[in-house]
C-alpha positions, 0 to 999 in steps of 0.5 A, spaced: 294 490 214 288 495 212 292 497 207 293 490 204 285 489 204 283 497 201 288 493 195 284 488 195 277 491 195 279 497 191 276 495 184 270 496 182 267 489 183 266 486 189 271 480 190 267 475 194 260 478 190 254 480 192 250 476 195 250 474 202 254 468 205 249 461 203 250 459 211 248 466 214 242 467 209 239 460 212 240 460 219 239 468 221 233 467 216 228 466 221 230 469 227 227 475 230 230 482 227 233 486 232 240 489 232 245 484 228 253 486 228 258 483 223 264 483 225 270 482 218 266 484 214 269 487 208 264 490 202 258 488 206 255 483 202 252 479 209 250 487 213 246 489 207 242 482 205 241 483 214 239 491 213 234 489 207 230 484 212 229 487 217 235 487 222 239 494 224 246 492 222 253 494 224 258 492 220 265 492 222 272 492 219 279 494 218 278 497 211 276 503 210 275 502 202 271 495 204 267 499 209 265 504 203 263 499 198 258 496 204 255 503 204 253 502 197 251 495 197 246 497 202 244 503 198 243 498 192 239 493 197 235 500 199 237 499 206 242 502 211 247 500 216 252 503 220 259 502 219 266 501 223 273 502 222 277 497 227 282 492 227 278 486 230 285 485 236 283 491 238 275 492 237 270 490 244 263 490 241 258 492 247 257 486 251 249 485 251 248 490 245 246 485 240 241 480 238 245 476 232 252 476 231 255 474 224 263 472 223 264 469 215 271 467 214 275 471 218 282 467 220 286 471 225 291 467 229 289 462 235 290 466 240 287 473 237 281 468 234 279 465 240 279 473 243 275 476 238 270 470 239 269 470 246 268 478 245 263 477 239 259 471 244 258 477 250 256 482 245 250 477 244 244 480 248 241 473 252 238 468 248 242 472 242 245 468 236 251 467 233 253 465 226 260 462 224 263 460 218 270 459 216 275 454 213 277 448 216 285 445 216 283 441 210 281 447 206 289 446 204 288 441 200 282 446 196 284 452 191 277 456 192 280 461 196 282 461 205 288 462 207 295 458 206 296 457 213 294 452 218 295 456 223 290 461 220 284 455 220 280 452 224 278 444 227 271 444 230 274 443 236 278 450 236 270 453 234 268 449 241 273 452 245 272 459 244 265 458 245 265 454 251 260 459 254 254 458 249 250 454 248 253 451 240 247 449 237 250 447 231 257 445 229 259 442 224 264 441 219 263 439 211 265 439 204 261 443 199 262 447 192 261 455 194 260 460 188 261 468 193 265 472 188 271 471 184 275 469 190 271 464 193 269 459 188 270 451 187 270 446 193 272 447 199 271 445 206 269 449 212 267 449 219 259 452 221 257 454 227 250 456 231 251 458 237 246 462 242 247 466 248 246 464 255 238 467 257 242 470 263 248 474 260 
């Protein structure tokens, strides 16, 4: 599978572009800085907007390729961040190690899904946050990218049970037009989350 993602990522441009996640951009905006971990993160567009405003970012993913195309980006933002080759099935972040946890569509299988974000919520110091967006089931219906497995798609519910141990703050599902790069453009629907750690994790 990393092999797929290095193909994916091995041109000279960034396939979901450059400019981080609109979602991620609004809520981590006014949240204190500290130490930021995300996870799937491909060519780095979330880390390096995260690294250049403050925030001391660990960038996680299974492409090597991807992973080196985040280290220039943050280069290009005149920032740094630390990067990880993992696959997100194996990968178990410290528990307590972060104040931000940032997750943009990354589609696993229920059962891995549900496991790497219960690993990404204790990851979380206490009162830390967690950001999430993906695609929803109804993004089938939408040719601006996502995968063509349901099974690979979320519901709120399915993002309400994983993070039955946080206090979810926001979660929603919605419709809107996205403009990320070549590979993630037109209208779509997705599922977004804000979740805060518990003060005694």
């Amino acid at each position: 599978m990393g092999t797929v993602w290095d193909e994916r990522f091995a041109g000279e441009e960034y396939y979901y572009g450059t400019e981080p996640n609109e979602f991620v951009r609004k809520q981590s905006a006014d949240l204190p800085k500290g130490k930021a971990l995300c996870l799937g993160e491909g060519e780095g567009r979330n880390a390096a907007w995260l690294a250049s405003h403050g925030f001391e970012v660990v960038a996680v993913d299974l492409s090597t390729v991807g992973l080196r195309k985040a280290q220039a980006l943050a280069n290009r933002f005149n920032a740094s961040i630390s990067t990880v080759v993992a696959d997100l099935e194996e990968y178990v972040p410290a528990k307590g190690g972060y104040d931000l946890v940032v997750i943009t569509f990354v589609h696993l299988p229920p059962e891995v899904r549900t496991k790497v974000h219960r690993r990404a919520l204790a990851a979380l110091k206490p009162e830390g946050y967690l950001i999430l967006q993906c695609f929803s089931k109804d993004q089938l219906q939408f040719q601006s990218g996502g995968p063509k497995d349901s099974a690979l798609l979320v519901t709120t519910d399915d993002i309400r049970f994983d993070f039955l141990d946080g206090h979810i703050l926001l979660l929603e599902q919605s419709e809107e037009d996205i403009s990320e790069g070549a590979h993630h453009i037109g209208h779509c629907s997705v599922v977004s989350c804000l979740v805060q750690a518990g003060g005694d994790s």
